[in-house]
C-alpha positions as CSV (number, residue, x, y, z in Angstrom):
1,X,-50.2,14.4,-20.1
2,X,-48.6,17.6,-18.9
3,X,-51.4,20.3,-20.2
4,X,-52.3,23.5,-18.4
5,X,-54.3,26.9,-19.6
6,X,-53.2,30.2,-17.6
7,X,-55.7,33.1,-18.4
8,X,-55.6,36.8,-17.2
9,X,-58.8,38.1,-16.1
10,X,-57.9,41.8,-16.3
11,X,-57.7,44.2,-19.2
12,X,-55.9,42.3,-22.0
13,X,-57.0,39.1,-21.1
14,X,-55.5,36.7,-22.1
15,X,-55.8,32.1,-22.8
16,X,-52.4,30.1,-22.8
17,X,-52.3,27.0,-23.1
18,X,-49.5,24.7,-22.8
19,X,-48.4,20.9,-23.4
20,X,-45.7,19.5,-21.8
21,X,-43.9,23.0,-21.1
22,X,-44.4,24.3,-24.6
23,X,-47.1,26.9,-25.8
24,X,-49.5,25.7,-28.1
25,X,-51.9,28.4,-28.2
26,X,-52.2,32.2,-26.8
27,X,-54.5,34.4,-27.5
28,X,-56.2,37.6,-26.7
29,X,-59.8,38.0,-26.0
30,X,-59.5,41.0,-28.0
31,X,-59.1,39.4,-31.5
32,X,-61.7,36.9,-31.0
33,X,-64.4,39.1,-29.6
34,X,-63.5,42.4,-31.3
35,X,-63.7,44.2,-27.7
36,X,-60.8,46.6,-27.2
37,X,-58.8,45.4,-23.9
38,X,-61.4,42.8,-23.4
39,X,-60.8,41.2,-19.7
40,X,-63.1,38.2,-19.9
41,X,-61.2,35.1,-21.4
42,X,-64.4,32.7,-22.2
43,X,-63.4,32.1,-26.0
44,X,-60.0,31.5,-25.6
45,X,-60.8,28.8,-23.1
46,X,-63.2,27.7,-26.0
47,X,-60.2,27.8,-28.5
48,X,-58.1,25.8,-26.3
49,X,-60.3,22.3,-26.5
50,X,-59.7,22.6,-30.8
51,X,-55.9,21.6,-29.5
52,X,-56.0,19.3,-27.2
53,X,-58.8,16.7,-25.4
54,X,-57.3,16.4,-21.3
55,X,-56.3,19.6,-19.4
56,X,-54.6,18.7,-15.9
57,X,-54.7,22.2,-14.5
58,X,-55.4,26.4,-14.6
59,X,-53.1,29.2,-13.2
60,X,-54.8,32.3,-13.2
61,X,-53.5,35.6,-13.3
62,X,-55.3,38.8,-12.2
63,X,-55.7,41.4,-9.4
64,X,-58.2,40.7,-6.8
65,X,-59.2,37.4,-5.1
66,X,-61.7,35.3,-7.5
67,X,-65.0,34.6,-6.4
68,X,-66.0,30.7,-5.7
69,X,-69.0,28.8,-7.5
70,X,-70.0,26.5,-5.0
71,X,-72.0,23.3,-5.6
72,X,-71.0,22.9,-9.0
73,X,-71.3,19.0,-9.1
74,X,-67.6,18.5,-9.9
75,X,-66.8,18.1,-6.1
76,X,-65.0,21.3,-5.4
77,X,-65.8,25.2,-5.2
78,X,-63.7,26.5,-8.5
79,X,-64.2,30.4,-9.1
80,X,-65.8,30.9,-12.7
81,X,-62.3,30.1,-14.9
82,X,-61.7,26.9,-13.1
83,X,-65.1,25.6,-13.7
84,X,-65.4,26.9,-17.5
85,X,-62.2,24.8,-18.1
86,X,-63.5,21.8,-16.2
87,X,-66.8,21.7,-18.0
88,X,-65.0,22.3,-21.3
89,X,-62.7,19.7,-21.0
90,X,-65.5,17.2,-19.1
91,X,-63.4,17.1,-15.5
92,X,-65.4,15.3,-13.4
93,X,-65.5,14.8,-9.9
94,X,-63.3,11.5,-10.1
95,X,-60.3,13.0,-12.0
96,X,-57.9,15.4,-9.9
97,X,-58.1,18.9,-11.4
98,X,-55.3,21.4,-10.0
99,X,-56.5,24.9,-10.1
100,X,-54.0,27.5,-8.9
101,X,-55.1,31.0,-8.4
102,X,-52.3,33.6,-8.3
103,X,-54.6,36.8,-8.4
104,X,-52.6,38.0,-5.7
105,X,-49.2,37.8,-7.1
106,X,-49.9,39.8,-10.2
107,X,-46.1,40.5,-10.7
108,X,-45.2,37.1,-9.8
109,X,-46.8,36.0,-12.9
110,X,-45.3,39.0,-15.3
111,X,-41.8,37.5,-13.4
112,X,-42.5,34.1,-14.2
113,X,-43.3,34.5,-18.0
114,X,-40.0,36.6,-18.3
115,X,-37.8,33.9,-16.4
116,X,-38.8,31.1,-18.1
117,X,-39.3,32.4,-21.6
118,X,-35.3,33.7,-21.3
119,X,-33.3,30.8,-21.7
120,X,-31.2,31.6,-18.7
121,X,-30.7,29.5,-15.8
122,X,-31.1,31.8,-13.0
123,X,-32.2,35.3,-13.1
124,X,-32.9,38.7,-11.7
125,X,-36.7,39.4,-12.9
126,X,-38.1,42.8,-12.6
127,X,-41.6,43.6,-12.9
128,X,-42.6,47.6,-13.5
129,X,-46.2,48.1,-14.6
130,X,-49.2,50.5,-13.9
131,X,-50.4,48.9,-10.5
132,X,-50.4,45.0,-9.7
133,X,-52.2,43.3,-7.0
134,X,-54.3,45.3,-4.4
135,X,-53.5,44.4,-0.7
136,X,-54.4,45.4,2.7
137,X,-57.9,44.7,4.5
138,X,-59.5,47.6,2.4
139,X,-57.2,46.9,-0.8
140,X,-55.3,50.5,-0.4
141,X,-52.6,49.5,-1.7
142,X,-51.2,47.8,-4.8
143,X,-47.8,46.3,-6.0
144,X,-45.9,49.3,-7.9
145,X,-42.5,47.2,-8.5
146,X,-41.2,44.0,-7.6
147,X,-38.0,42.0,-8.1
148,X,-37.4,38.0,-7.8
149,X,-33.9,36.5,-8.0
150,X,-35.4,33.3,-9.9
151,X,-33.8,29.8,-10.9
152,X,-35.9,26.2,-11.6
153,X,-37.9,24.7,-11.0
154,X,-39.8,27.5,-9.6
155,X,-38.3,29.0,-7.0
156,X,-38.4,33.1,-6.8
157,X,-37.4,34.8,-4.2
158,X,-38.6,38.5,-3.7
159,X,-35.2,40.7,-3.7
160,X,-37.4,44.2,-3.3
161,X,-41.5,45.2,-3.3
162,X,-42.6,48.4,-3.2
163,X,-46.1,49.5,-2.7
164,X,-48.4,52.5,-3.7
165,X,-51.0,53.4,-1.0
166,X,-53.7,54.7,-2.9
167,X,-55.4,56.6,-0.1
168,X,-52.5,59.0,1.0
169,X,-50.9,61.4,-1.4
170,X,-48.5,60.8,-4.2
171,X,-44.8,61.8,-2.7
172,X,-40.9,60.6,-2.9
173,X,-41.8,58.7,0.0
174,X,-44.9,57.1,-1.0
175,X,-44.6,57.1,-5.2
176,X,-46.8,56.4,-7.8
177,X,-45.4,53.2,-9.9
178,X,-43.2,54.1,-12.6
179,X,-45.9,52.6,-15.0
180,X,-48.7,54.6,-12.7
181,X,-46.6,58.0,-13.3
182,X,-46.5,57.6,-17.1
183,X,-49.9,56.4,-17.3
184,X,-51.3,59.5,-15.6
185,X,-49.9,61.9,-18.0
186,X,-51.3,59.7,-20.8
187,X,-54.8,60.2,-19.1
188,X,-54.7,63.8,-18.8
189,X,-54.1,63.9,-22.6
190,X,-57.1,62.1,-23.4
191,X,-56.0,59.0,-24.1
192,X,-56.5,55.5,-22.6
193,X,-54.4,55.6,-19.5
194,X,-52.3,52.7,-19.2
195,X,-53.1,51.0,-22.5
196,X,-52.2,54.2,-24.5
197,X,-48.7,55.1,-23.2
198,X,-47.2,54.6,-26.2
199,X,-48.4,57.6,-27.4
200,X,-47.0,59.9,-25.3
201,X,-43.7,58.0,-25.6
202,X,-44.2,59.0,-29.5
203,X,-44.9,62.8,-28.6
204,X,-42.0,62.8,-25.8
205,X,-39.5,62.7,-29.0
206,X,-41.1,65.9,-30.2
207,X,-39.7,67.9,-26.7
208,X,-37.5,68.5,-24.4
209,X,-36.1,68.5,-21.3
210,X,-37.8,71.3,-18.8
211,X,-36.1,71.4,-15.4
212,X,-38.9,73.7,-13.7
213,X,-40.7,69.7,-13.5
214,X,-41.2,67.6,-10.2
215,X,-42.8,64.9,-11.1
216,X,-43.9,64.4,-7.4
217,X,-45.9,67.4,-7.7
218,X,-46.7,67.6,-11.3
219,X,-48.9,64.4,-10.9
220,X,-51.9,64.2,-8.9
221,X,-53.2,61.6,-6.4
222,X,-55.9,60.6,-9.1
223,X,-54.2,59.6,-12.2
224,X,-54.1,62.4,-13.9
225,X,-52.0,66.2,-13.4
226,X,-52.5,68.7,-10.5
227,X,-54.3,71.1,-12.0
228,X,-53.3,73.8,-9.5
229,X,-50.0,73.1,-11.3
230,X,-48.7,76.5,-13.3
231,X,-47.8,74.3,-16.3
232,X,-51.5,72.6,-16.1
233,X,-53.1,72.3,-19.3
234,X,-56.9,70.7,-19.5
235,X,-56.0,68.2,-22.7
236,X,-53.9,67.5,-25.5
237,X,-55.6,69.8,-28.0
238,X,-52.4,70.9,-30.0
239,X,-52.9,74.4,-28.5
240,X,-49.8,73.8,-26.8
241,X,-47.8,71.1,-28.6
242,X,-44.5,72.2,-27.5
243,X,-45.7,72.3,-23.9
244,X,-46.8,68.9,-23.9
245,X,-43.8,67.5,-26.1
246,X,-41.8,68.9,-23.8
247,X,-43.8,67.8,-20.4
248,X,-43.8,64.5,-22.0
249,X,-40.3,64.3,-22.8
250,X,-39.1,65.5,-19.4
251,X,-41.5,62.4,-18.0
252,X,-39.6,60.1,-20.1
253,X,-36.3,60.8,-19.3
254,X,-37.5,60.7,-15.7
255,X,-38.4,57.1,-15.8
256,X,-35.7,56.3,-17.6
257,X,-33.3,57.4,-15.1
258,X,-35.5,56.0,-12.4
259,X,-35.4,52.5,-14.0
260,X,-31.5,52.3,-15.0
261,X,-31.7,52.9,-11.3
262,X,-33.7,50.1,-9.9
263,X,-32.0,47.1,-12.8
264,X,-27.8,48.6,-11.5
265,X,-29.3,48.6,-7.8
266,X,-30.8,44.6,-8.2
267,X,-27.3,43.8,-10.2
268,X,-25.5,45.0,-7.3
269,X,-27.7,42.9,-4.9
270,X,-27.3,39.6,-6.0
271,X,-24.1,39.7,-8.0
272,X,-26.5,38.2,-11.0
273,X,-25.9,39.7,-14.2
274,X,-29.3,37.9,-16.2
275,X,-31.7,40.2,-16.3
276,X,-35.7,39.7,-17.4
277,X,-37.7,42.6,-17.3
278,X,-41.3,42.5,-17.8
279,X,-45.0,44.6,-17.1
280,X,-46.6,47.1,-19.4
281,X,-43.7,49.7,-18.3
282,X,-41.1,47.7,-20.7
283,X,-43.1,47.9,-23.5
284,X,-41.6,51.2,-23.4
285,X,-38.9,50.4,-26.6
286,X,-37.0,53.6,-25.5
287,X,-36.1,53.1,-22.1
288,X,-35.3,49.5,-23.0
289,X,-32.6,51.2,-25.6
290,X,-31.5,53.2,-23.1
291,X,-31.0,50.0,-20.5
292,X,-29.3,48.5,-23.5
293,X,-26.2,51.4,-23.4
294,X,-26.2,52.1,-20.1
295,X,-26.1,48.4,-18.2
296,X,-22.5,47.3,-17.3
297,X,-20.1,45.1,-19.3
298,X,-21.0,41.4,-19.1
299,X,-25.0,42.1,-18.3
300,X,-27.3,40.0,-20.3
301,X,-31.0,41.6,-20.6
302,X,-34.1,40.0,-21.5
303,X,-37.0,41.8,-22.5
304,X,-40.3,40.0,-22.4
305,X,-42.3,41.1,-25.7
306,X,-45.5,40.0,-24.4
307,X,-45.1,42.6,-20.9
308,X,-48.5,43.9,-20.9
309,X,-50.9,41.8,-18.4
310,X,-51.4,39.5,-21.3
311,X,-48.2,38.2,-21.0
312,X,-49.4,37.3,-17.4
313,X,-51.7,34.2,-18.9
314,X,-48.6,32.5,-19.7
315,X,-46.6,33.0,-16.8
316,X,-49.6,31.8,-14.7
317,X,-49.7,29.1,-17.1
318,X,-46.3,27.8,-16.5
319,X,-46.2,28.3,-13.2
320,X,-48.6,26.1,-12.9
321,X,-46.9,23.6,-14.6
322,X,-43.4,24.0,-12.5
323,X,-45.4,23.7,-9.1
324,X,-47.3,20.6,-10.6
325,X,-44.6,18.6,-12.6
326,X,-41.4,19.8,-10.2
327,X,-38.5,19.6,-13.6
328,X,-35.9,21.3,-14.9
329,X,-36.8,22.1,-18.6
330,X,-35.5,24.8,-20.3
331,X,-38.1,26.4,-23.1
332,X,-36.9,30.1,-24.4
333,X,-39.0,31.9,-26.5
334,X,-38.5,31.9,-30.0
335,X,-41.7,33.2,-31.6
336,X,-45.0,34.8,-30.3
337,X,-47.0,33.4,-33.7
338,X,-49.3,31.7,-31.0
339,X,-52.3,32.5,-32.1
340,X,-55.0,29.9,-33.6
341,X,-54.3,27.8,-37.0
342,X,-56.3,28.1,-39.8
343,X,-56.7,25.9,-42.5
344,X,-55.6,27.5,-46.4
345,X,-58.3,25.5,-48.2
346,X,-61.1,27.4,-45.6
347,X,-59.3,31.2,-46.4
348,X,-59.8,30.3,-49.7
349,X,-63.0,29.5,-50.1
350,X,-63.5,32.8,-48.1
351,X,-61.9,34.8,-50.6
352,X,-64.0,33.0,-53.7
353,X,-65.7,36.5,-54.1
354,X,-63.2,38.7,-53.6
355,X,-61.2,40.1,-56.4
356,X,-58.5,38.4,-55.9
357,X,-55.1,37.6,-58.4
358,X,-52.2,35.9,-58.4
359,X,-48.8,37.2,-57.7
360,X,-45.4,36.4,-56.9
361,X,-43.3,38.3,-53.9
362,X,-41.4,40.6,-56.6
363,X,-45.0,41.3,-57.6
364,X,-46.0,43.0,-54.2
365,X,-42.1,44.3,-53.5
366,X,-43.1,46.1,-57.0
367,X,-46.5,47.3,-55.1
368,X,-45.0,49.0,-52.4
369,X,-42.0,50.6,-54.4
370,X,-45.6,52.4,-56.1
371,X,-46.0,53.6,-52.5
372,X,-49.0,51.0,-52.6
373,X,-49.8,50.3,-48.8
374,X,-50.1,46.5,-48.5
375,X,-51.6,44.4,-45.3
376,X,-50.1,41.3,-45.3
377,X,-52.1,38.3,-43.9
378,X,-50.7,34.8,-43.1
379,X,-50.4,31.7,-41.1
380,X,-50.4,32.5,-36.7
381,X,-51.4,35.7,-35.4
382,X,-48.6,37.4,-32.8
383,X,-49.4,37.6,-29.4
384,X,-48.8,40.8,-28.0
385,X,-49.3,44.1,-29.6
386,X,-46.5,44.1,-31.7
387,X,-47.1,43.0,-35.4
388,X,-44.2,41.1,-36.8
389,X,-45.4,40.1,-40.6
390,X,-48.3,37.8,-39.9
391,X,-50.9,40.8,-39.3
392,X,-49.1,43.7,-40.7
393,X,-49.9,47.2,-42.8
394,X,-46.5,47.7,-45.0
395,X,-45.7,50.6,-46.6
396,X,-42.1,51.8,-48.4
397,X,-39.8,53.0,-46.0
398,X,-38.0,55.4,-48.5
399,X,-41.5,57.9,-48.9
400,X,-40.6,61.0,-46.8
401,X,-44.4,61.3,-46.5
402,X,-44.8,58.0,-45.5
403,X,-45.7,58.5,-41.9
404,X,-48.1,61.0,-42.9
405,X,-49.6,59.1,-45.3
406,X,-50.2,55.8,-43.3
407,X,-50.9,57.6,-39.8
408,X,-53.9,59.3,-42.1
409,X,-55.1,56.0,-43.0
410,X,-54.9,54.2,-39.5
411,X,-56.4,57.3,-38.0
412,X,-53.7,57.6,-35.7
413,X,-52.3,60.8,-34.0
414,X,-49.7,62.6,-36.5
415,X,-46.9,62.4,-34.2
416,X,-47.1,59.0,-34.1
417,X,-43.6,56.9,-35.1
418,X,-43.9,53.5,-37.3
419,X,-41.7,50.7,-37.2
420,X,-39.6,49.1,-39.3
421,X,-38.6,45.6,-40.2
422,X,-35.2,44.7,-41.3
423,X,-33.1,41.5,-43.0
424,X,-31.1,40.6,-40.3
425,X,-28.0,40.4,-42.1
426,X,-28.2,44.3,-42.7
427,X,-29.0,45.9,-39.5
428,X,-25.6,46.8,-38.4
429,X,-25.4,49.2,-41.5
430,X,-28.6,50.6,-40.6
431,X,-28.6,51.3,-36.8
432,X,-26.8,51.5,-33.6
433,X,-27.5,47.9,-32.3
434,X,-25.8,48.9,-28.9
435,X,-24.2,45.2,-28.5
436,X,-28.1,43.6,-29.8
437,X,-27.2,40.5,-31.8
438,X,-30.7,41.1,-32.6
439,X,-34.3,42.6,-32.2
440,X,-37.3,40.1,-33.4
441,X,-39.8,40.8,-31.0
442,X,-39.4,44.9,-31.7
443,X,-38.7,45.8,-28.5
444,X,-36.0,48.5,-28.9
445,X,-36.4,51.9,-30.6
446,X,-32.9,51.7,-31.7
447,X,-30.7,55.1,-33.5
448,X,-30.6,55.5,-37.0
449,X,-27.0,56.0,-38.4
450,X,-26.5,59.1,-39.6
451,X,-26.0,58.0,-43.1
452,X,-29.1,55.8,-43.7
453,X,-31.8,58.6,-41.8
454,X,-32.6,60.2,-45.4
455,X,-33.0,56.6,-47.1
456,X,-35.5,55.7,-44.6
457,X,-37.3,58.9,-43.5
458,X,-41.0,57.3,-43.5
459,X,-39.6,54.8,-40.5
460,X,-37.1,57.4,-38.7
461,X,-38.8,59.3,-35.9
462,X,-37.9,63.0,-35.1
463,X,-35.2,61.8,-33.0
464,X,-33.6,59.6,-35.1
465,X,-35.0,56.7,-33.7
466,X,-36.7,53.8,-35.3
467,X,-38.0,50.5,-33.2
468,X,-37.0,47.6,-35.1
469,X,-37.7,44.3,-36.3
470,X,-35.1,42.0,-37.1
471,X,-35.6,39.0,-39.4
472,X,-34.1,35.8,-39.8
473,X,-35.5,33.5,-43.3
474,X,-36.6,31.1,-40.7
475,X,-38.7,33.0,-38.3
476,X,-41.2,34.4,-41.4
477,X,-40.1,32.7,-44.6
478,X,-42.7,34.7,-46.7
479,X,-42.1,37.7,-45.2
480,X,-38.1,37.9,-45.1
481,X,-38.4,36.7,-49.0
482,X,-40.8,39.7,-49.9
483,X,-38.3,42.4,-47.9
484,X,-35.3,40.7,-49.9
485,X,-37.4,41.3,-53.1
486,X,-37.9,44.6,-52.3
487,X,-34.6,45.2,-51.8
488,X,-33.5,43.8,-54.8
489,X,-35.9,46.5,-56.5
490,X,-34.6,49.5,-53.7
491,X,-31.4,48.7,-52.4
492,X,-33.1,49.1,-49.8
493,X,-33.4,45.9,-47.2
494,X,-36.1,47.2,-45.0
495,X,-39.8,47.5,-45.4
496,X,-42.1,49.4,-42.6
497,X,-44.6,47.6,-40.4
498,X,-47.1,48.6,-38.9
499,X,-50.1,46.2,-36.8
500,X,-52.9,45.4,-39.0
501,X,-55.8,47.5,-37.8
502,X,-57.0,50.8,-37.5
503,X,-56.8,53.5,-34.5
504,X,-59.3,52.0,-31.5
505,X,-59.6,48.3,-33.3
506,X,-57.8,45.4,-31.7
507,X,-55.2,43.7,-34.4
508,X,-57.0,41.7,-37.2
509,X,-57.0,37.4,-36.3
510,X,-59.5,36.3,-38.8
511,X,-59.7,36.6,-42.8
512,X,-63.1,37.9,-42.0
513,X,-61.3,40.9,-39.7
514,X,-58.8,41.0,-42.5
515,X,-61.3,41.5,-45.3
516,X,-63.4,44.1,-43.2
517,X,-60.7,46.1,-42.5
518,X,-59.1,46.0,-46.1
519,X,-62.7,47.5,-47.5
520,X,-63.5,49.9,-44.9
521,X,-60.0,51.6,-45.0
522,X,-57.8,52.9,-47.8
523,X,-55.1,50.1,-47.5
524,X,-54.8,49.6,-51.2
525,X,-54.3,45.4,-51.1
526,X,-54.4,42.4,-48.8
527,X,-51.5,39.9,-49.9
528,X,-51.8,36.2,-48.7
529,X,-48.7,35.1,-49.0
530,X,-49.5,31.4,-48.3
531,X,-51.9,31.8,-51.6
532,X,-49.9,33.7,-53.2
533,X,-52.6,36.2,-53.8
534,X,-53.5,39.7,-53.6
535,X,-57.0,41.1,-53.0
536,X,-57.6,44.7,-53.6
């Protein structure tokens, strides 16, 4: 047996588990304990022994060096993850156990997930990302950007580091990472640093471009904005809007620039035209858009879907399993539905209460032509935080109120953009692929053609923009049929999506979560496709 679990033991943390090179199971500790950006993977581990009864080994992903439990009666000092797998799994002191820790190569293991989730053969993996592992005899500095030129079994070569010394001031020659820069801003409007860049990436689209801006002395040494600065405003409180649309925008185009930059400068440096990127920075859809029409002829770009530090469990994961098994075995990723199974006959019997009816998919296409707002709830949950029709809020495209409308519901900010998901077959009518042959994992915020922006206002953001989901029958059967009903009803071959949960929740997992957010919210209906039932 070839079975290892990776787990990240930082914010987003994070159980993989693998068999033979293949993920059987990921999840967040998030969905399972209902903590927001929970860092403690204990139930995941738990999860992992519902799949499979021998484990060979742990990677572990994280920041800092893991403390060791010593005399633990297994015959080795593991740190805390590497004994809660041994006991769960019943290692005992006879049986070799491999435990590798990679706490210290925090982008090694965003790298690693990229690489070998690609497809290609060899690669240029680049990791941007708030801050990754602290080094130095006091820990003053940490990784800011890294980039391996990688190829199998598990060979990666660094190609450039940098590194942000946390104790001197943020300048051009000693910069904040690009993920560290973004974050800041994000702080200083009151939202959740790191983990709620997305937001300001939303409000950016609202601005533009100030050239009175250096970034190098805009943003402070402590996360945050210089508030000697003449543009400094205390928070995000809509006094300003334009200001900080405008400070926001000018941020992201810096980054943008700066990371075109960094991906044409590593091209030119190894001649290799396969490029992964991955960390929280990439789950910036627009800059990925912009890499996208801006990278030479020829260049083939991967973007990891599960960046955030999450992603990290499954690259320590399979690194584990290269440095243990030593083989050439190509895996690419073709879904992130890796979350636990569940059995219909239990969901049923959960629901025996519930007012629930039968219906067919033209039934709920019919729904959300009403302007009914629909969560959808079926088989896997996604890993990551993008929700791509297993644990998803729908609503009709075509309602020019519709962002209002369902940003009011998920208590979300009112500048904030939805997404969209889209029959594959129609895309090209819709938006400016850029080259894409496609976009399942959402992870571009593509443009709207000019022609299509007033069928779909509810999904097209103020700049035209509109991050997208493309779908093939056989990656969601239920959910490609019920678009292609509601097309038939529309003309219209697009539905928006939105995650299934409401502002400061993690994404449902269980019918439980489902049910509990259905009732405490004004989503109209939960449809169980698998049932072929609707709760409301």
């Amino acid at each position: 047996m070839k079975n290892f679990i990776g787990v990240n033991r930082h914010h987003n943390g994070t159980t993989t588990l693998i068999k033979d090179g293949n993920v059987i199971l990921s999840i967040e500790e998030e969905r399972l304990n209902r903590w927001k950006y929970e860092g403690t993977p204990i139930l995941g581990i738990l999860e992992s022994k519902k799949y499979i009864d021998e484990i060979n080994g742990i990677g572990i992903a994280g920041f800092l060096p893991l403390n060791v439990v010593e005399n633990n009666n297994i015959g080795n000092n593991y740190d805390m993850y590497s004994l809660l797998v041994a006991r769960t799994f019943l290692i005992d002191k006879d049986k070799i156990f491999y435990s590798f820790d990679y706490s210290q190569d925090h982008h090694l293991t965003h790298a690693a997930g990229a690489f070998y989730n690609s497809g290609f053969d060899e690669a240029v993996s680049i990791v941007l990302d708030g801050a990754g592992s602290k080094v130095g005899l006091t820990k003053d500095k940490e990784e800011s950007y890294t980039s391996f030129l990688c190829s199998y079994p598990n060979d990666f070569k660094v190609i450039e580091k940098t590194y942000y010394n946390r104790v001197k001031p943020h300048t051009k020659e000693n910069p904040k990472s690009l993920g560290r820069q973004y974050a800041a801003l994000t702080s200083h409007y009151g939202f959740y640093g790191t983990n709620d860049c997305g937001k300001v990436m939303g409000l950016s689209s609202y601005g533009k471009k100030r050239l009175d801006i250096d970034f190098y002395d805009f943003l402070s040494d402590y996360d945050t904005v210089n508030k000697y600065h003449p543009l400094y405003e205390p928070t995000l409180n809509m006094k300003d809007f334009q200001l900080a649309a405008d400070v926001a925008f000018s941020l992201q185009k810096f980054v943008e620039e700066e990371c075109l930059k960094i991906v044409l400068r590593n091209i030119e440096k190894t001649g290799c035209k396969n490029i992964c990127v991955s960390g929280g920075f990439f789950m910036n859809c627009v800059n990925n858009y912009n890499l996208i029409k801006n990278l030479p002829e020829g260049t083939n770009l991967y973007v990891e879907p599960i960046a955030h530090d999450g992603g990290t469990a499954l690259g320590a994961a399979k690194l584990a399993y290269y440095q243990y098994n030593e083989e050439y075995k190509k895996i690419p990723q073709t879904t992130t539905y890796y979350g636990p199974i569940y059995k219909k006959s239990d969901i049923a019997k959960r629901i025996v209460n519930e007012n629930a009816k039968p219906i067919t998919y033209q039934g709920v296409a019919s729904l959300l032509k009403d302007n009914k707002i629909v969560a959808i709830y079926q088989g896997r949950s996604e890993q990551g935080p993008r929700a791509l029709g297993n644990r998803s809020i729908l609503f009709n495209p075509k309602n020019k109120d519709g962002k209002d409308i369902v940003n009011t519901v998920k208590k979300r900010e009112h500048f904030r953009p939805f997404a969209g998901t889209i029959l594959q077959e129609y895309m090209n009518e819709y938006f400016d692929m850029a080259g894409l042959k496609e976009s399942p994992f959402m992870c571009y915020a593509v443009d709207v053609k000019e022609e299509k922006i007033k069928e779909i206002p509810a999904i097209t953001h103020v700049d035209n923009t509109c991050r997208i989901q493309t779908l093939k029958k056989e990656f969601n059967p239920h959910f490609y049929n019920l678009i292609s009903e509601f097309n038939k009803l529309t003309g219209t071959p697009i539905l928006m999506n939105t995650s299934f949960n409401l502002a400061g929740e993690p994404i449902v997992e269980t019918i439980d979560d489902a049910l509990k957010t259905l009732h405490n919210s004004d989503i109209d209906y939960l449809y169980l496709p698998e049932l072929n039932i609707i709760i409301e």
